[in-house]
Structure formats: C-alpha cells, structure tokens
C-alpha positions as CSV (number, residue, x, y, z in Angstrom):
1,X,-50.3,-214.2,-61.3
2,X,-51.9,-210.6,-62.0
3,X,-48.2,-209.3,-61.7
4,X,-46.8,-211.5,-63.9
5,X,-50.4,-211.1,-66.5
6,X,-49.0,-207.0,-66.2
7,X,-46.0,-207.4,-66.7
8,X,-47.1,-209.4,-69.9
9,X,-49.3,-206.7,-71.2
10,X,-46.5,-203.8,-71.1
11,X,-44.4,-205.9,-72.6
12,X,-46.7,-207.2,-75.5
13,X,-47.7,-203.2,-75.8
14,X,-43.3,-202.3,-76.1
15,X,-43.3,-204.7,-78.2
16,X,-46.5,-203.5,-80.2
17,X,-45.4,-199.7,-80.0
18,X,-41.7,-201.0,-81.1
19,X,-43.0,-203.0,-84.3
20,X,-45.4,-200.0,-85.5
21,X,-42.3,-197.8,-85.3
22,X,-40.4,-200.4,-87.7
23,X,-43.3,-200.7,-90.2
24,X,-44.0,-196.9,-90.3
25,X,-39.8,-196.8,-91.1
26,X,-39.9,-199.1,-93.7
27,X,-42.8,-197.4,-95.3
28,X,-40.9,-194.2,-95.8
29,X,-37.9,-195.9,-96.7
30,X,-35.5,-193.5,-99.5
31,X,-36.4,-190.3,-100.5
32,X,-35.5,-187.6,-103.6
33,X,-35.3,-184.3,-103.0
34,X,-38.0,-182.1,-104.2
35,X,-35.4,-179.1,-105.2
36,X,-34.5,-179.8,-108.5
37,X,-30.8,-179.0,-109.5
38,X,-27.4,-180.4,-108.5
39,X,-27.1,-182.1,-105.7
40,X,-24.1,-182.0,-103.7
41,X,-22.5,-182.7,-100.1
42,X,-20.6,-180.2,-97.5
43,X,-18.7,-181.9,-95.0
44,X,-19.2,-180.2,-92.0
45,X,-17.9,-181.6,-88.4
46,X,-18.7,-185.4,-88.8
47,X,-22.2,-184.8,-90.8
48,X,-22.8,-184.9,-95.2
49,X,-24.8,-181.9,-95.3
50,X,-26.8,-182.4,-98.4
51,X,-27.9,-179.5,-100.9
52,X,-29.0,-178.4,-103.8
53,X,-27.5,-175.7,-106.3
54,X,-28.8,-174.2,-109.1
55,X,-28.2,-170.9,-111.6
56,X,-25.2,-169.9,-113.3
57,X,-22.2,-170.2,-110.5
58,X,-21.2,-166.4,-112.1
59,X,-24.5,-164.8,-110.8
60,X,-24.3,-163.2,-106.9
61,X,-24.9,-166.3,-104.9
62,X,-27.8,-166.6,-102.6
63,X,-28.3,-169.1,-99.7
64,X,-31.5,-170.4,-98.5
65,X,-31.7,-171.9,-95.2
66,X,-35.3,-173.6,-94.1
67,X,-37.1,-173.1,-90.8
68,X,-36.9,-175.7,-88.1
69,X,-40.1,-177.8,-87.2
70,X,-40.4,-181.9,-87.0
71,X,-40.5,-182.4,-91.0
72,X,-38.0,-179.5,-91.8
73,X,-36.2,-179.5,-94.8
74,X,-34.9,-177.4,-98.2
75,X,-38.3,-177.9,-99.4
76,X,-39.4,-175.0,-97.8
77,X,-38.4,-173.3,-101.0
78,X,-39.8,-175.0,-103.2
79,X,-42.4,-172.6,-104.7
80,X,-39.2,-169.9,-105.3
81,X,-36.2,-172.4,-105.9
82,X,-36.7,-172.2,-110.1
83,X,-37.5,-168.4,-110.3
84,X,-34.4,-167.5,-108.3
85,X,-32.8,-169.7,-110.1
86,X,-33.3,-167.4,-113.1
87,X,-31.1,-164.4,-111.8
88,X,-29.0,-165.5,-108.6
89,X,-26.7,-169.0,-108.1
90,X,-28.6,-170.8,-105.1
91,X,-28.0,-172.9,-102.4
92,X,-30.3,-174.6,-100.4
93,X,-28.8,-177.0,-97.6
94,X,-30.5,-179.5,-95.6
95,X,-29.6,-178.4,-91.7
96,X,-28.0,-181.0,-89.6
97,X,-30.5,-183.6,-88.6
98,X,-32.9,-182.7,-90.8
99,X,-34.1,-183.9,-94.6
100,X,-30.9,-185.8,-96.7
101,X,-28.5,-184.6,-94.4
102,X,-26.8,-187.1,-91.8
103,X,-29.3,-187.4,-88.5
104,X,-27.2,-188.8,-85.7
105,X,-28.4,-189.0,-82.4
106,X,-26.7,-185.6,-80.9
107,X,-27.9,-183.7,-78.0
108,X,-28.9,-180.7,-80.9
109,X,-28.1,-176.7,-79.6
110,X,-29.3,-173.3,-81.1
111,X,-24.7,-173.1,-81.2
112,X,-24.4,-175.7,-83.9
113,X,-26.8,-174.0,-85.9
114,X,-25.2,-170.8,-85.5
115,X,-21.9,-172.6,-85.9
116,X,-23.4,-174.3,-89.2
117,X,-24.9,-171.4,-90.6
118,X,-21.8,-169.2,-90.2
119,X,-19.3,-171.8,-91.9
120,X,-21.7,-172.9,-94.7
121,X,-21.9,-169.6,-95.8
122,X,-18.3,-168.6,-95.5
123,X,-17.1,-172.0,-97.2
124,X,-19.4,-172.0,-99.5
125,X,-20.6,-168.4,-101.4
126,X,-19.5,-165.4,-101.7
127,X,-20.8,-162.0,-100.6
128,X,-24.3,-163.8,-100.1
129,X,-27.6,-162.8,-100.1
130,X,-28.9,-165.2,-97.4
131,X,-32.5,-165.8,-97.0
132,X,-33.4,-167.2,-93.4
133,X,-36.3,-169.0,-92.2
134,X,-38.2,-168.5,-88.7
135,X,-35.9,-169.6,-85.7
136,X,-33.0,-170.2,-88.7
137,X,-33.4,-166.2,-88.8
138,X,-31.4,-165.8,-85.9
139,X,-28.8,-167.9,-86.4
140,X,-28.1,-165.9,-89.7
141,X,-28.0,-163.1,-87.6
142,X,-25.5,-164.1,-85.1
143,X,-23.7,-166.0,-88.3
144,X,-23.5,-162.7,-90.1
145,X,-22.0,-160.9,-87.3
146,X,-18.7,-163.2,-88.1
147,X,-18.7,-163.7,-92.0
148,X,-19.1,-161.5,-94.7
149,X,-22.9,-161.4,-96.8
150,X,-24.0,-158.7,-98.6
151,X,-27.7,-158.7,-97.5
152,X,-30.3,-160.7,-94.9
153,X,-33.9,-162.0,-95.8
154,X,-35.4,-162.9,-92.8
155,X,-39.2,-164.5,-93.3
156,X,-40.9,-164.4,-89.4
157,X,-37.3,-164.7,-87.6
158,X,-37.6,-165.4,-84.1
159,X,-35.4,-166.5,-81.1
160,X,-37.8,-167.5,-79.0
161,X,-40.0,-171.2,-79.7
162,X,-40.9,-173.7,-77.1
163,X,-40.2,-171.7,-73.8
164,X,-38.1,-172.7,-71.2
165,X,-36.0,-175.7,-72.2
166,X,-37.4,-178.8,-70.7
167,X,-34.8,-181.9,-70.1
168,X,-37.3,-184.4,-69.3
169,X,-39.1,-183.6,-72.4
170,X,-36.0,-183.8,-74.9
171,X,-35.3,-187.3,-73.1
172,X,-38.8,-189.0,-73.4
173,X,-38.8,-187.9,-77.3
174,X,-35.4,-189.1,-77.5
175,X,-36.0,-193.0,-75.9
176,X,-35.9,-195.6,-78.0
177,X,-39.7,-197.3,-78.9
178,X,-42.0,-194.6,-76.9
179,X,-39.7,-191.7,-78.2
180,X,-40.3,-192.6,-81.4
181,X,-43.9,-193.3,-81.2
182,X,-44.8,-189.9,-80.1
183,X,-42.8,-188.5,-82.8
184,X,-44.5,-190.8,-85.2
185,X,-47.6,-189.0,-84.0
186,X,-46.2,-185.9,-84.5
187,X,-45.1,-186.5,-88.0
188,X,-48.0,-188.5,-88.9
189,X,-50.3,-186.8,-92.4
190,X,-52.7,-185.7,-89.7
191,X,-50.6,-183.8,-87.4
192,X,-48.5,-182.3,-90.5
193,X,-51.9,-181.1,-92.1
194,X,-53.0,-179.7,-88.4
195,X,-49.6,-177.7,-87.7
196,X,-49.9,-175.9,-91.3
197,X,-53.5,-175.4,-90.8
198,X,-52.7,-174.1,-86.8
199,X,-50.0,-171.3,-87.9
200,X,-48.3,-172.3,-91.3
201,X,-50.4,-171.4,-94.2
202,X,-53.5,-169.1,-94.5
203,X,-54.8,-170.5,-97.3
204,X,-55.3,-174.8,-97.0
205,X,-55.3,-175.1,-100.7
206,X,-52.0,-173.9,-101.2
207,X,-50.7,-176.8,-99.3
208,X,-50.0,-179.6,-101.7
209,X,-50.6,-183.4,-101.3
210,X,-46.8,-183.6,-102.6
211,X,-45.6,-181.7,-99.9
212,X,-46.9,-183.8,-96.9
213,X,-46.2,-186.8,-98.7
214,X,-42.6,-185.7,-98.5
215,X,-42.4,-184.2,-95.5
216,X,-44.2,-187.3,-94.1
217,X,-41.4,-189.5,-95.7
218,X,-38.9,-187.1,-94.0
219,X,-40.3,-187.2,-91.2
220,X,-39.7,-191.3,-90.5
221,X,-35.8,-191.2,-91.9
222,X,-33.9,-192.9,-89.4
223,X,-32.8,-190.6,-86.5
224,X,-35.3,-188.0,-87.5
225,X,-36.2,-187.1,-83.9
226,X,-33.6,-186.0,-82.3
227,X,-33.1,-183.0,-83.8
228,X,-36.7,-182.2,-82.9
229,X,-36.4,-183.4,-79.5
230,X,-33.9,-180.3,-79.1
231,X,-36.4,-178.1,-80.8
232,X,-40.0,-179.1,-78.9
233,X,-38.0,-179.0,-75.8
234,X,-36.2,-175.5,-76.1
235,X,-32.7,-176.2,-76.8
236,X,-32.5,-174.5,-80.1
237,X,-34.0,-171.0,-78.9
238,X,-30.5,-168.9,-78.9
239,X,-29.3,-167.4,-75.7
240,X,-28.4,-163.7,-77.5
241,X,-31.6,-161.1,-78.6
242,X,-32.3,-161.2,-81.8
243,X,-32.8,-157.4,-81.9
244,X,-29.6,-156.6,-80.4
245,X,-27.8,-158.9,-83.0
246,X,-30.1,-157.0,-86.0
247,X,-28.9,-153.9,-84.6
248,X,-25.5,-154.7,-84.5
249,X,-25.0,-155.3,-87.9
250,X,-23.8,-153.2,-90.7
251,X,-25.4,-155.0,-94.0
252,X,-29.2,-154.0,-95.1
253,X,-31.6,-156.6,-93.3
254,X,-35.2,-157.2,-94.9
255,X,-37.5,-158.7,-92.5
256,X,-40.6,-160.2,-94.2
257,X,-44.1,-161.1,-92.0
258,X,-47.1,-162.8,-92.6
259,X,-49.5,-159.8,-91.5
260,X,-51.7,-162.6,-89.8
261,X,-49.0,-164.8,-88.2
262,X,-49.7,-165.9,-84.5
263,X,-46.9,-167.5,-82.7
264,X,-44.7,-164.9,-83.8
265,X,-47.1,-161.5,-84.3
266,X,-47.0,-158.7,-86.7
267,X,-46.1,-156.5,-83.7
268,X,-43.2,-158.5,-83.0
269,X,-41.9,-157.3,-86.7
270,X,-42.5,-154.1,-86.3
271,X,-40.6,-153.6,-82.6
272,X,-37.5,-156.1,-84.9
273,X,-37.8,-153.6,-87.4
274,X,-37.9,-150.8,-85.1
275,X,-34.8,-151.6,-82.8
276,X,-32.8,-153.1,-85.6
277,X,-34.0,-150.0,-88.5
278,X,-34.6,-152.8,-91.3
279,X,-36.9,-153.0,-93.8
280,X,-40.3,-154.7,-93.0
281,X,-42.1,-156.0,-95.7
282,X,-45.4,-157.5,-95.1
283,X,-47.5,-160.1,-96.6
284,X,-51.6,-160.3,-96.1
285,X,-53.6,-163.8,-95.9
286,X,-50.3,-165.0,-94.7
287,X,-49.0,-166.8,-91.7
288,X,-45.7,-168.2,-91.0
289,X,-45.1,-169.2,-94.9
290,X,-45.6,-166.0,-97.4
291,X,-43.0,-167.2,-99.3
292,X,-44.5,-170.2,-99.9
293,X,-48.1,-168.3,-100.7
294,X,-47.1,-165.4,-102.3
295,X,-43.8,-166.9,-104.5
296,X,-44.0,-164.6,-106.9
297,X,-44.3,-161.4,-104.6
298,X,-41.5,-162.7,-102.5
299,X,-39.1,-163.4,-105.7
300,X,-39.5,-159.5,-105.8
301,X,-38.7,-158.7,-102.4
302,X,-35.5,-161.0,-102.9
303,X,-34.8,-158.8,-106.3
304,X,-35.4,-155.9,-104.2
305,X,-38.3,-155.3,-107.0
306,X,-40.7,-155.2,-104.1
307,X,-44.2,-154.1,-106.2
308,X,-47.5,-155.6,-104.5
309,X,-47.2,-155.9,-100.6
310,X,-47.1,-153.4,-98.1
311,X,-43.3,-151.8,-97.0
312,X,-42.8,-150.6,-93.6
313,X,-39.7,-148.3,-92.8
C-alpha cells in the first residue's frame, strides 16, 4: 500500500511537472521578431534559418551573429540594428536552434556553428564585415579562416564556457517533462533578469521590460532546449584556440571588451589581442553587452570612427 501511495505521488508530480510545461508553452505561443526589416529564410542542411536584412543591398554588407545563452537570438542587436542600417546592408540570422529559426532536437556541436557561420556568410554577403558575439566569436574565427570577409568585430569572444563537457548533464536537460522543467526555470523572467544582472549588463536600467518579455517568449518555443542543453553542458566550446585562429588570419580583427566583464576578463582581451595583434577596444561600466549599453559608441567602432572609448594596440 505505501508503494503503491509512492508510486502515485511521482506519478501525480510527472504529470504535474508535464502539465506546467504545456501551459508555460501555450503562454508563449507565436512570436515577431524585434529586428525590424525584411525578413527572410536561408536554407541551410534541413533547418529555415530566419533573418533579418536591412540598408541598401549596394552598401558593404555586414553580418551580425548573436551570442549563445538559453534565450539567444538576433535581438542581441537591437540597440544598433537601425543605425547600421544607415551606412552598411545588414544581416542578422537567428543561429540554429535558437529564436525563429527551426529548433529540432539535434545533439548541437561548437562544428555546426562553425559550419553555419562559414556558409552563411559565403552564401549570403560579400566581402563582409562580420560582427561576432561571445562564444559565436570563435566560430567567426575558424569561419573566416575558409571564406573571404573583409574585417572581424568580435564583442567578449571566447572559446571556452561551461568547462568540461558533461553527458549526463546535456541528457537530463534534454528529457522530456523534467528536462523541460529545469529549462523552464532557467528561462523563467526571474532567472533571465538574474543572468543579465550576474555578468550581462552593468547598468540594470538599460535592460528593457521588452527585451525579457521576448526573450522569455523565446525561450518556451518548442524545442528551445536542446540547443542549450549542448551549451550548459560544454558541447559548443570549440576544440581549436581561439588565439591561434586570430593569429592565423590575414584580415584586421577588432576585439571589443566590457572593461568590467567577469566570466571572460579584461585580461583575457588583452593576452587575445596580444597573441593575435588586433585592435582592442574597450568599453567602461560594461560587461558582456557594450554594444547593447554603449550603441552609439559601438556604431563608431563598427564605422571604424572609434571617438569616446579607450583603444588598446
């Protein structure tokens, strides 16, 4: 009898878990983007990679490629998007798995980012100025080793994340019901609010109620944990060093720092900068986001107008 009354209980709490999961999807249900210009789709191996494009197609094309973290998406951008706009023709995709872009339920690598990266940029621009996001910095790297840009912008690259890479832990997130529960968690206004606060903006009030509403609704698509699952667990942290890769190239590489980011330090620019002899560009009361703080001063490092932060050779 007390068996069978436990056995009742975990079931009654699956079955709890599994209908909160359901609500919280139905809750987010569709989504716009918050880029505003022409949407369009890439097919790329199986997925509809979603982006956006804006400018006149005649001006030097310029990619932007967001960061990865649980609620990633083109968004990123969205303080610079318009301003760029004004002088380059832009194009910000949604990477696999993440935002409108197709989110099945693949076993996610730091290759098929590389792999992504490299053939969005050679199908889709020419001689590109590619601004790259965090861990996304080094898969422009390795992409640009193979395909022709004419510059790199890398805001707080990195190639290292999570640590070792954990199987267990990319399995539990990736089960059906409890999975999805803790990523729930994750994703929930709370946690997104606490993440920023922990390492992504300096300054709170910069963080509009707009964008956790959407990366909330992002955040509970359908399939929008297994992507993450690959990232908390370790499996998108690329095998080669990023500053060998820097170094290897033979196209001018801006790297731009929040001068009071943590999980990937100011020193860690400067030794980049160092091995790779880029540019360093660095942004105070800024963490992991300065181009989503400092828009403005950013634009100019893009435009290579670079006024009001502090350059480091």
């Amino acid at each position: 009898m007390k068996l069978r009354k436990a056995l009742g209980a975990v079931v009654g709490a699956v079955g709890a878990t599994a209908a909160a999961n359901r609500v919280l999807q139905s809750q987010a249900g569709a989504f716009e983007p918050m880029l505003e210009g022409e949407q369009g789709t890439y097919r790329w191996r199986g997925f509809d990679i979603a982006y956006t494009e804006a400018g006149d197609p005649s001006d030097p094309d310029l990619v932007l490629f967001h960061g990865i973290n649980a609620a990633a998406s083109s968004h990123e951008f969205h303080t610079v998007f318009d301003t760029l706009a004004e002088e380059y023709h832009v194009i910000a995709p949604d990477l696999p798995g993440f935002g409108h872009t197709d989110r099945p339920p693949l076993l996610y690598s730091a290759s098929l980012y590389t792999a992504f990266v490299r053939d969005f940029i050679e199908d889709n621009t020419t001689d590109a100025t590619v601004v790259a996001s965090s861990l996304t910095g080094a898969y422009a790297a390795s992409a640009a080793q193979e395909v022709e840009v004419k510059e790199l912008v890398l805001i707080c690259p990195t190639d290292t994340s999570m640590g070792n890479r954990t199987v267990w832990l990319r399995s539990l997130l990736r089960a059906p019901v409890v999975g999805e529960a803790i990523y729930n968690l994750t994703v929930s206004k709370p946690s997104i609010r606490h993440f920023h606060a922990d390492h992504g903006y300096y300054d709170m009030d910069n963080l509009t109620d707009a964008v956790v509403d959407y990366e909330w609704q992002s955040g509970h698509q359908p399939g929008a944990r297994f992507a993450p699952a690959s990232f908390v667990s370790g499996f998108l942290d690329p095998e080669d060093d990023l500053g060998e890769v820097l170094a290897s190239l033979d196209v001018p590489v801006t790297l731009v720092w929040g001068e009071d980011a943590d999980i990937t330090p100011l020193s860690k620019g400067r030794d980049l900068a160092e091995q790779a002899d880029a540019m360093l560009v660095v942004f105070g009361d800024s963490l992991l986001l300065p181009h989503v703080e400092h828009p403005g001063e950013f634009v100019d490092v893009v435009r290579d107008r670079v006024t009001s932060v502090t350059v480091e050779n």
